[in-house]
C-alpha positions in Angstrom: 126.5 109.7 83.7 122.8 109.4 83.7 121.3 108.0 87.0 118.0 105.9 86.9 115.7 107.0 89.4 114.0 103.8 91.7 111.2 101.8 90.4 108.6 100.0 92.4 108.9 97.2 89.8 105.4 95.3 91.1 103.5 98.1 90.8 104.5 99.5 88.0 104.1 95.8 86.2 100.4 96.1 87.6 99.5 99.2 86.3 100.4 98.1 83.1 98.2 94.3 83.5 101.3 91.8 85.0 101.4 89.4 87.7 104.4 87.2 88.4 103.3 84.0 90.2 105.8 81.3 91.5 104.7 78.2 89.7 106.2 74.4 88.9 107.3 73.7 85.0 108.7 70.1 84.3 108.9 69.5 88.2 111.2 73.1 88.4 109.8 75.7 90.7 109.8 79.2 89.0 108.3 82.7 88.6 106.7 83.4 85.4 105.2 86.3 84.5 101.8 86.9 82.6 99.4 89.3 81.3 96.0 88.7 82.1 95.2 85.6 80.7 98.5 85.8 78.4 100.8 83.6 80.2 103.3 83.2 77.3 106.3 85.9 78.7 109.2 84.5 80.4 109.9 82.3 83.6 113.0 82.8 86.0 114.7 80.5 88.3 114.3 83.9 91.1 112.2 85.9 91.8 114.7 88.5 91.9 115.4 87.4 88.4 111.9 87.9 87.6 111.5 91.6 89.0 114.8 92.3 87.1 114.2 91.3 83.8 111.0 93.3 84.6 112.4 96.6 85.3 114.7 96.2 82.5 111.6 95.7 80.3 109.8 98.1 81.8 112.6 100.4 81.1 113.0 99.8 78.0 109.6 99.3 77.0 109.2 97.6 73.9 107.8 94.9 75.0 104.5 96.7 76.0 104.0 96.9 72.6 101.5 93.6 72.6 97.8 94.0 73.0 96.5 92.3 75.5 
């Protein structure tokens, strides 16, 4: 079994340009993530939700791929 060692998700998303804001689509508060002025990644109903679709990302990082 292979453990994952902890991640401090925010900074780690900082280093590499994110920001997750809590913001209102259609009326619906959220958190949505964006890079820099990029602001087309994905919004979450939590923020936990948010920080864990993060992490995942981070982990997997693929989706770091995209210029900013």
């Amino acid at each position: 079994m292979v453990l994952e060692r902890p991640m401090d998700v925010m900074a780690e998303a900082e280093r590499l340009g994110f920001h997750v804001d809590e913001t209102m689509i259609d009326g619906v508060i959220v958190w949505a993530w964006a890079r820099g002025s990029d602001t087309d990644w994905p919004s979450f109903m939590t923020k936990g939700e948010a920080l864990a679709w993060m992490e995942q990302s981070i982990r997997r990082a693929t989706v770091f791929d995209r210029a900013l």
